[in-house]
One Martini backbone bead per residue (centre of mass of N, CA, C, O) as a GRO file, in nm:
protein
  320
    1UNK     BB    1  22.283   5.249  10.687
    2UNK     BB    2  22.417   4.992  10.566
    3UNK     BB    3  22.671   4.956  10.363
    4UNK     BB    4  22.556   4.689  10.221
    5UNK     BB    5  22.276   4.757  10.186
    6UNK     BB    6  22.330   5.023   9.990
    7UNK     BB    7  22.481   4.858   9.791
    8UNK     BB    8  22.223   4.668   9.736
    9UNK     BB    9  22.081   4.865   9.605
   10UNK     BB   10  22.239   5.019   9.365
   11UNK     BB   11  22.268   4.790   9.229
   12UNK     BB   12  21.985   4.727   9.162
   13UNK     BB   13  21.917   4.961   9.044
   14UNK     BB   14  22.122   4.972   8.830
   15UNK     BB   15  22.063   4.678   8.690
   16UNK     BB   16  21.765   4.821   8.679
   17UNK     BB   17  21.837   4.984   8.404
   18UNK     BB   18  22.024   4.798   8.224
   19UNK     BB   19  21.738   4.654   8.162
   20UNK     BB   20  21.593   4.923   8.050
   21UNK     BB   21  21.825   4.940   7.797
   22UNK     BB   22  21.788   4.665   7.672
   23UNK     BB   23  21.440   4.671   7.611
   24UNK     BB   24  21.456   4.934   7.476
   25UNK     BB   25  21.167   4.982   7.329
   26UNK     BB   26  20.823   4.964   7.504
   27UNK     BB   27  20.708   5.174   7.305
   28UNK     BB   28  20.643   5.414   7.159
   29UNK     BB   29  20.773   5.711   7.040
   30UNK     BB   30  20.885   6.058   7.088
   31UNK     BB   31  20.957   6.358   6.898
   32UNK     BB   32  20.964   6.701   6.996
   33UNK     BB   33  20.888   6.941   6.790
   34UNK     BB   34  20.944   7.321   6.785
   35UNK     BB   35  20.788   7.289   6.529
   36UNK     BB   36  20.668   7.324   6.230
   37UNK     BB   37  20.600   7.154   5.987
   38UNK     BB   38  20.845   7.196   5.684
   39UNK     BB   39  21.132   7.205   5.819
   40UNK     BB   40  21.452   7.144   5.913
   41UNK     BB   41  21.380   6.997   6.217
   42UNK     BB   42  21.163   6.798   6.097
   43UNK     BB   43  21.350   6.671   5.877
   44UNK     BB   44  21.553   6.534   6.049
   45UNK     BB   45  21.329   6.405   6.280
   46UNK     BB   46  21.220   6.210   6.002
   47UNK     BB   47  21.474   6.072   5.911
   48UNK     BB   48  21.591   5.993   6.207
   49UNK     BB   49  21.283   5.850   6.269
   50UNK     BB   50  21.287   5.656   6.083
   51UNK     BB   51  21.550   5.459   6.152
   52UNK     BB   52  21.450   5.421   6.463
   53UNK     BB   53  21.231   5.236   6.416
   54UNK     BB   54  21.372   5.010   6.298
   55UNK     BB   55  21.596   4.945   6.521
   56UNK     BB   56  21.373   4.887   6.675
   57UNK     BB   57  21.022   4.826   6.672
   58UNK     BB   58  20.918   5.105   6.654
   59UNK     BB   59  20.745   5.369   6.670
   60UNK     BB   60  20.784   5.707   6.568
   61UNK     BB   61  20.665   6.041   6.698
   62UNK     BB   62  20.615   6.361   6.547
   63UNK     BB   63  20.557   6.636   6.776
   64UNK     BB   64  20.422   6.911   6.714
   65UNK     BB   65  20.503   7.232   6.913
   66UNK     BB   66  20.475   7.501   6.836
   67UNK     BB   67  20.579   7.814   7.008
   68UNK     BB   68  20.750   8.005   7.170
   69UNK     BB   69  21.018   8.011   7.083
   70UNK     BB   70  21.034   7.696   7.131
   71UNK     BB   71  20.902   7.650   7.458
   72UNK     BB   72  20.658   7.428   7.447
   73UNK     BB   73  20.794   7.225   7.358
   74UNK     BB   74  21.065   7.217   7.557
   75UNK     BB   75  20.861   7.203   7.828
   76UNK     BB   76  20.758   6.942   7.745
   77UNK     BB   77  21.012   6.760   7.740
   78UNK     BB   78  21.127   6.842   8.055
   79UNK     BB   79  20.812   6.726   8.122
   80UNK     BB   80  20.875   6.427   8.095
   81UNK     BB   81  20.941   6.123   8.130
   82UNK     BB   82  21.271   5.949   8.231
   83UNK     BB   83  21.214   5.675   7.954
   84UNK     BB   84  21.306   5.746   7.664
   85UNK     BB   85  20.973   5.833   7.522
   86UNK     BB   86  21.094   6.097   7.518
   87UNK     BB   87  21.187   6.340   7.280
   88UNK     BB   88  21.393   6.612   7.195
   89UNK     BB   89  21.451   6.871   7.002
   90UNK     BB   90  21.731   7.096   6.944
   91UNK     BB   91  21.838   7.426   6.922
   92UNK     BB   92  21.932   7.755   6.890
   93UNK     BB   93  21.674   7.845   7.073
   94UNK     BB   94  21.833   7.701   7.342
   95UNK     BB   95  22.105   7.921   7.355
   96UNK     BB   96  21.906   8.205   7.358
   97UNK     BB   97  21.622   8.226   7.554
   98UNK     BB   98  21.795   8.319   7.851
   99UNK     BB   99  21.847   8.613   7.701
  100UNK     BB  100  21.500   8.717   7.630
  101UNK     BB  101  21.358   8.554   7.890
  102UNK     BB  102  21.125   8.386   8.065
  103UNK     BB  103  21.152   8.071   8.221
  104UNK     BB  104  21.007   7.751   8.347
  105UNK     BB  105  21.301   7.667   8.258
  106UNK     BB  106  21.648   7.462   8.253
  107UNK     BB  107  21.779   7.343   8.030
  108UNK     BB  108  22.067   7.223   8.161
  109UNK     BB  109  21.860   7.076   8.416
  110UNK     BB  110  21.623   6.928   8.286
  111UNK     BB  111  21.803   6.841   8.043
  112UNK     BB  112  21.982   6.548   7.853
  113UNK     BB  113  22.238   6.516   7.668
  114UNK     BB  114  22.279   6.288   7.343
  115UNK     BB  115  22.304   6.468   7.041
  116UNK     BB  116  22.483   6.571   6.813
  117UNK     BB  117  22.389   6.614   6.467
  118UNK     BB  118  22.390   6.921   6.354
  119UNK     BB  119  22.521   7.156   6.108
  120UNK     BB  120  22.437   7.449   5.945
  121UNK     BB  121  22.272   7.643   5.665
  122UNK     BB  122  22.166   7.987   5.600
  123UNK     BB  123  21.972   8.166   5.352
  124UNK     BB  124  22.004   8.468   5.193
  125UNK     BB  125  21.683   8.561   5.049
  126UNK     BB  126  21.495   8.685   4.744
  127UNK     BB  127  21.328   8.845   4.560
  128UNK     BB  128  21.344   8.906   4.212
  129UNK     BB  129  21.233   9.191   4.219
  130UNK     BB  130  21.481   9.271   4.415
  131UNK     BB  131  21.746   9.495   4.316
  132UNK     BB  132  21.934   9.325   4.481
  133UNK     BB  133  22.233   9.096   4.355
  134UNK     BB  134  22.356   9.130   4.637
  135UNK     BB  135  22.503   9.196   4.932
  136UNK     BB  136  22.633   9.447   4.877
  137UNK     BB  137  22.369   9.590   4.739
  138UNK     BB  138  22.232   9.564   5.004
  139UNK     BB  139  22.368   9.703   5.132
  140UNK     BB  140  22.344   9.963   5.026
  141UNK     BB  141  22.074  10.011   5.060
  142UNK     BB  142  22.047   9.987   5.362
  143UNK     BB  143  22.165  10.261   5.366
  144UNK     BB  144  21.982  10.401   5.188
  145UNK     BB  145  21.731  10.294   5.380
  146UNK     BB  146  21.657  10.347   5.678
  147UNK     BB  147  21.405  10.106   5.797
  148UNK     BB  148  21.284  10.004   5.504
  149UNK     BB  149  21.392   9.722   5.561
  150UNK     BB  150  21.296   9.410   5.619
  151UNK     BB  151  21.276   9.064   5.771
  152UNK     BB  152  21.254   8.718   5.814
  153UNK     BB  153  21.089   8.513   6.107
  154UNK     BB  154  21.015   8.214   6.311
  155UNK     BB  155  21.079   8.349   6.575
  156UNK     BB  156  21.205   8.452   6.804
  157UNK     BB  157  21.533   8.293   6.875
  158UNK     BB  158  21.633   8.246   6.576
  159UNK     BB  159  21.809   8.191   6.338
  160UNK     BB  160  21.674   8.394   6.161
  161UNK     BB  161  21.713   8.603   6.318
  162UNK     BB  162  22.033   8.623   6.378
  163UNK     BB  163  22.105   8.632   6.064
  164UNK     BB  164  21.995   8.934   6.071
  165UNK     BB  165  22.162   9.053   6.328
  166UNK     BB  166  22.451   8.993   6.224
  167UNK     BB  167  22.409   9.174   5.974
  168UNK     BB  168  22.350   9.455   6.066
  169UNK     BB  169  22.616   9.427   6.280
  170UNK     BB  170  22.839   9.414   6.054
  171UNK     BB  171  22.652   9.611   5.816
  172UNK     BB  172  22.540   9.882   5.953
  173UNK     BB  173  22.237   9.831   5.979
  174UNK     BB  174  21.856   9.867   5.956
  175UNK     BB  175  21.681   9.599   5.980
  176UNK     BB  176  21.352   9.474   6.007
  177UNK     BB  177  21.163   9.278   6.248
  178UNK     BB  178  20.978   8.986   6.142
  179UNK     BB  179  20.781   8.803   6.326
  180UNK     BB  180  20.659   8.456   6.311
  181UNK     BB  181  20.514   8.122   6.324
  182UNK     BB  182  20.663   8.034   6.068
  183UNK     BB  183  20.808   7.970   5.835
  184UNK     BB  184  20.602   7.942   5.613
  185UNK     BB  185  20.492   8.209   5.633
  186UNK     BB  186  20.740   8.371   5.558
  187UNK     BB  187  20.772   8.243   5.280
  188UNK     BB  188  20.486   8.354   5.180
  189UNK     BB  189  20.553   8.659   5.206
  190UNK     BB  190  20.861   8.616   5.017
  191UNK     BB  191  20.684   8.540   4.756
  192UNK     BB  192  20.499   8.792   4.743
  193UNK     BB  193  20.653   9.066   4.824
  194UNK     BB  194  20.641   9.147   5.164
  195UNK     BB  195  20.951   9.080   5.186
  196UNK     BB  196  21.306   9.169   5.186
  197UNK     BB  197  21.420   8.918   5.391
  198UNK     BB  198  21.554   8.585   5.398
  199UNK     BB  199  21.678   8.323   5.655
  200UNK     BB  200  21.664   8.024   5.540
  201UNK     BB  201  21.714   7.717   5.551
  202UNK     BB  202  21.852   7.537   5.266
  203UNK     BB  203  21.644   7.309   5.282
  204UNK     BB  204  21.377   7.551   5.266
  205UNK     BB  205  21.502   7.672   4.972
  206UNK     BB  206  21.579   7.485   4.748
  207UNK     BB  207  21.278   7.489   4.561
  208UNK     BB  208  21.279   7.784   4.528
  209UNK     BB  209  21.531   7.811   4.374
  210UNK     BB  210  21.553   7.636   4.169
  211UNK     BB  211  21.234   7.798   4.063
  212UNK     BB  212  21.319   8.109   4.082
  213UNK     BB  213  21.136   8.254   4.302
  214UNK     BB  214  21.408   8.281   4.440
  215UNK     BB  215  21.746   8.486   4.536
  216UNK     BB  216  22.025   8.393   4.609
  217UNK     BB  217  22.324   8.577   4.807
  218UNK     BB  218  22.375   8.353   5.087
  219UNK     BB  219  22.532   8.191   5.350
  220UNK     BB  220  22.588   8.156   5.679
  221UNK     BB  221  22.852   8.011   5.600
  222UNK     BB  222  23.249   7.840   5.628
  223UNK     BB  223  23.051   7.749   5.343
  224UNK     BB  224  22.945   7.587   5.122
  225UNK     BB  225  22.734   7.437   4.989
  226UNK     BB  226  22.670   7.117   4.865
  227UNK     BB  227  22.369   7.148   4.768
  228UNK     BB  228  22.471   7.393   4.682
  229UNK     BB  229  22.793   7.565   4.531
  230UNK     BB  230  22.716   7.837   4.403
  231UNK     BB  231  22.627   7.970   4.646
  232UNK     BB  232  22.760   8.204   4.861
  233UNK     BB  233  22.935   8.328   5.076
  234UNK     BB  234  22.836   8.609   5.242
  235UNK     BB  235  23.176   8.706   5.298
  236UNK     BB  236  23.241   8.650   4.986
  237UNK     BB  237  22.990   8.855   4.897
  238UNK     BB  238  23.039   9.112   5.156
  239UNK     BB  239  23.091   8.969   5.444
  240UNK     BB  240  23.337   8.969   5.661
  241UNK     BB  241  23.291   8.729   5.918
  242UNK     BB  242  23.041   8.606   5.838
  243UNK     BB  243  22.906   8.361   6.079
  244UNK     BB  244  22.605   8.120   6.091
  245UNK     BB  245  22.552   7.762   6.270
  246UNK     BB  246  22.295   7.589   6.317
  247UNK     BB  247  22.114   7.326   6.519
  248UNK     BB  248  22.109   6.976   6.616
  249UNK     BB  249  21.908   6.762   6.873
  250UNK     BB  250  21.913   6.518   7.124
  251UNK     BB  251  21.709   6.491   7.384
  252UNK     BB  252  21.643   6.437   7.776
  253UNK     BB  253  21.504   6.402   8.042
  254UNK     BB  254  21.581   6.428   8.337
  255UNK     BB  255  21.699   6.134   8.499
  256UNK     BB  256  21.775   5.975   8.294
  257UNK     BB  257  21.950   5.688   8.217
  258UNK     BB  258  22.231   5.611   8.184
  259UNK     BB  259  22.210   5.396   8.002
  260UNK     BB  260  22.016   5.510   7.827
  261UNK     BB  261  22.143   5.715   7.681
  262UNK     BB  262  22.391   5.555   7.542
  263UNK     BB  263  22.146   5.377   7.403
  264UNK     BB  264  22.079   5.635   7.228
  265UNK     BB  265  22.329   5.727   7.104
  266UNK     BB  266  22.407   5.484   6.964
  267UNK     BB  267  22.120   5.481   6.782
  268UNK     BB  268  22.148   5.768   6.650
  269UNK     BB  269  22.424   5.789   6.540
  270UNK     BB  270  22.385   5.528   6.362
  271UNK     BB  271  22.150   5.678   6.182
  272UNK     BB  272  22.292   5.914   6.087
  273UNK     BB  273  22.550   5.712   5.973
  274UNK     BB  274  22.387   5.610   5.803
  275UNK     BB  275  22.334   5.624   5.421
  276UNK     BB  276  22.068   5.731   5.392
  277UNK     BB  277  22.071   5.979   5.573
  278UNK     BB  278  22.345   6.129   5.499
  279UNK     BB  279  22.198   6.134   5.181
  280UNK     BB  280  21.946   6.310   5.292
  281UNK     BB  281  22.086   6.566   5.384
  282UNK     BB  282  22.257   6.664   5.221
  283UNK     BB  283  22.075   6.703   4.984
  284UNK     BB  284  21.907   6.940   5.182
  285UNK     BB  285  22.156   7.104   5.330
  286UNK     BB  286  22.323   6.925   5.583
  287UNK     BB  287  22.676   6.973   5.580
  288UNK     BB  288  22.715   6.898   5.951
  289UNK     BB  289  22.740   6.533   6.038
  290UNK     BB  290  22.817   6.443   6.342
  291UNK     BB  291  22.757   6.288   6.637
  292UNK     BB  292  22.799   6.254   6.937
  293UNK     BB  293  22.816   6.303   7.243
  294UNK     BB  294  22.712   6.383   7.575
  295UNK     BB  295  22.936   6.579   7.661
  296UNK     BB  296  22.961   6.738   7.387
  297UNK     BB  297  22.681   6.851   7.357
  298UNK     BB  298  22.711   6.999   7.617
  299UNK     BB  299  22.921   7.204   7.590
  300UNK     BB  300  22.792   7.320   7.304
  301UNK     BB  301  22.584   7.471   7.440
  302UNK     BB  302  22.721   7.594   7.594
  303UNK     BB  303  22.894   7.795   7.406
  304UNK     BB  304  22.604   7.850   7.235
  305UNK     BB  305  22.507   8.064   7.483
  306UNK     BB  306  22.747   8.250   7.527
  307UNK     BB  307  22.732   8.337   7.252
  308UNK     BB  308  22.436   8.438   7.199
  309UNK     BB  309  22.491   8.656   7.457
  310UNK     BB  310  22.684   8.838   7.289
  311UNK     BB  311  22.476   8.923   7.054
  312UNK     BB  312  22.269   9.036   7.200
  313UNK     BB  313  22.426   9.264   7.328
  314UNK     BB  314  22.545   9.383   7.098
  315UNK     BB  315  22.257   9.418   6.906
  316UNK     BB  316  22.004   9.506   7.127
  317UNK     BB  317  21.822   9.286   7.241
  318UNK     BB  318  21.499   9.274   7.358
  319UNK     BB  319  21.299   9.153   7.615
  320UNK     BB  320  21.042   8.955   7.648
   0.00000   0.00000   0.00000
């Protein structure tokens, strides 16, 4: 093909590009969101899809995908159209689920990142009647009574997994992993005090804190929440070295055009850093809101693919 031939191809493809990111969007927008309704990535995707909803003049979709420790959301994600009308949360459970399990997608082949959201942090909480009072008194127990107490987690490659199993492995015990299929239901189980310890999002724990219902312990940030003040960090209150920092992003399937990521960055950060969302995050307990580039997204979840795979090997957690 004659070399002016191919460069007028190439430029009409860019134009038309850039005419649909310019244009974009024409019709409902959907966030796929892997976890059920009531968590803390579902008010994330529903704080910044309704900004972003005002900013296009379109509605914005929130649809819960719940179930495979995030993975059907997520391949569901990666294999929609790349028109930018189908867009997914990732979450930390992206970070880790290539070091547990047999995957139908590759991440970082699949989807292409749009921006880092923010990182939070989740509470070790105890329901009122349960003896210890605080971290220390936690270790002490579970060292006296190895493997008969034991964490819930909203399922297998969650933060709420992982801030159980470094704290295992930090505090030399063994407390037994119950996976759920969604945070809702470990929280029913932790209200009833059919578990011995619940590590859930400072957000979906604040109602119940604030009400007495359970006992926070510690956050498993490297410092205390803006939104709880009170709570201390696990480290400094008997677990040093102990920090566990989950996030949130929103990611485009692979194929997505350079103009139309760029035009998608440019209006999610915008939504994150309006000051209604920034207020209403902080409020929730989301207390490092990024917004970031697509190349730094990118970089961040190597990072922490690489982390979570060596926290993996360490814990010796087994293979799905």
């Amino acid at each position: 093909m004659p070399f002016r031939l191919l460069a007028a191809i190439m430029f009409s493809v860019a134009s038309a590009c850039a005419v649909a990111a310019q244009t974009f969007p024409t019709r409902p927008v959907r966030i796929i969101v892997p976890y059920a309704p009531g968590g803390a990535v579902d008010t994330v995707a529903r704080t910044v899809g309704g900004k972003l909803s005002e900013t296009w003049g379109q509605t914005v979709v929130i649809e819960n995908r719940p179930g495979g420790a995030a993975n059907i959301g997520t391949e569901l994600g990666a294999r929609a159209a790349p028109d930018g009308h189908t867009l997914l949360m990732g979450t930390t459970a992206n970070g880790v689920n290539l070091h547990l399990m047999k995957l139908t997608y590759n991440f970082e082949r699949d989807l292409t990142p749009i921006s880092l959201l923010d990182t939070f942090y989740n509470v070790l909480i105890v329901h009122p009647s349960f003896p210890a009072q605080s971290v220390k008194e936690l270790i002490a127990l579970a060292k006296a009574k190895p493997n008969e107490l034991n964490y819930g987690s909203s399922g297998v490659a969650s933060s709420n997994h992982f801030s159980g199993e470094l704290f295992n492995l930090l505090a030399g015990v063994q407390m037994q992993h119950v996976p759920y299929k969604d945070a809702n239901v470990a929280m029913a189980d932790l209200l009833a005090a059919r578990l011995s310890v619940y590590y859930p999002s400072v957000s979906g724990a604040l109602p119940h804190i604030k009400s007495g219902k359970v006992r926070a312990l510690g956050v498993t940030g490297s410092k205390r929440s803006v939104a709880a003040p009170q709570i201390p960090t696990i480290a400094e209150t008997g677990l040093p070295g102990y920090v566990l920092e989950p996030w949130h992003g929103i990611l485009a399937p692979a194929g997505t055009p350079k103009a139309l990521i760029a035009k998608l960055n440019k209006d999610v950060v915008a939504a994150l850093h309006s000051p209604e969302v920034t207020k209403r995050l902080l409020g929730l307990g989301i207390d490092n809101i990024i917004g970031s580039s697509p190349e730094a997204f990118a970089k961040f979840i190597r990072e922490q693919m690489e982390k979570y795979g060596k926290l993996v090997k360490a814990a010796g957690i087994r293979q799905q």
